[in-house]
N, C-alpha and C positions, 0 to 999 in steps of 0.2 A: 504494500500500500504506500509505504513511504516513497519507495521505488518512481511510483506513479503520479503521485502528486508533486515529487521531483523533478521530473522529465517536463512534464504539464506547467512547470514555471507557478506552481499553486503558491502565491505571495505571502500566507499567512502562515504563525506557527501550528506546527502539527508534531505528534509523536504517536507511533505505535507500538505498543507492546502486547508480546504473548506469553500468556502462564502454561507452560505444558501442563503443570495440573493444575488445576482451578476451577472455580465452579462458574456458573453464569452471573452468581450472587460477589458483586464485587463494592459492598457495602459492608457494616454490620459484623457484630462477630456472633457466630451459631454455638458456640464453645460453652455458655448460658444457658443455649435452650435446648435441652437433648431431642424433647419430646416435641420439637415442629421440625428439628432434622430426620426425626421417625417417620414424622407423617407426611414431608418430602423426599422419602425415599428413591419413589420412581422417578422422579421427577429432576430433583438434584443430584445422581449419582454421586459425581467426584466427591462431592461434600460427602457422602455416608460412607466411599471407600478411604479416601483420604485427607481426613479435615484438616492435620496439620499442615498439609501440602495448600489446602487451600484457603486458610486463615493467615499464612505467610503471603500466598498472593491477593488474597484483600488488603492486608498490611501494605504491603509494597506497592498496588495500584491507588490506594488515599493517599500514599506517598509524592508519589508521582502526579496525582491530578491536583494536588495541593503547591506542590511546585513548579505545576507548568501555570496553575491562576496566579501565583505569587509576581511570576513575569508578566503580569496584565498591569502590575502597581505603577511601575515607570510607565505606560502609555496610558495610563491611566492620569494622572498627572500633567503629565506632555501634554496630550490634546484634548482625551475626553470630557476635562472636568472644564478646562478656558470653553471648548467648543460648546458644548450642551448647555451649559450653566451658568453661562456670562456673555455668550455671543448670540447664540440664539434668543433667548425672552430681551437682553439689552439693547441688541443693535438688528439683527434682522425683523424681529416680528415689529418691532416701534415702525423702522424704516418703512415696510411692505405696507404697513397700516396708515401712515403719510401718502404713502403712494397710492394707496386706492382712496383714500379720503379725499386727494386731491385731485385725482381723476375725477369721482364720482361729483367732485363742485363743478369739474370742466365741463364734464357732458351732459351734464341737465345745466 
């Protein structure tokens, strides 16, 4: 996947990672509740054959999506916060709002 969004010139960050064991559940730890890892038996294997295999990769994937949001803070800063929250309601909506105000006195 990386591969592809590579090649394609995809401008944004990306990261993919795979847990050879792991379950689909990449949240949460199941370690607490025996008896709802019973009754997803069918359903979550890896989790019933091997939890620590896949409590290590829930650990390691919060890891990781915690440190890829962490690199949102600097662009975050940089332009999000001037853009949305000082340029937009300060200077464009005032502006566009001028601007049909004063159209709408021109053409009636």
């Amino acid at each position: 996947m990386e591969k592809i969004l590579k090649e394609a010139g995809y401008p944004y960050r990306y990261k993919a990672t795979v847990y050879e064991k792991g379950s689909h559940l990449l949240c949460g730890d199941l370690s607490g509740s025996p008896e709802y890892l019973k009754s997803m038996k069918k359903i979550l294997q890896a989790e019933y054959v091997d939890q620590d295999a896949c409590n290590k990769g829930r650990n390691d994937s919060m890891k990781e999506a915690l440190d890829f949001l962490e690199g949102w803070k600097e662009w975050m800063k940089a332009l999000a916060i001037p853009e949305l929250l000082i340029g937009w309601p300060f200077v464009v909506c005032p502006l566009v709002g001028f601007i049909v105000a004063g159209l709408s006195t021109w053409i009636y």
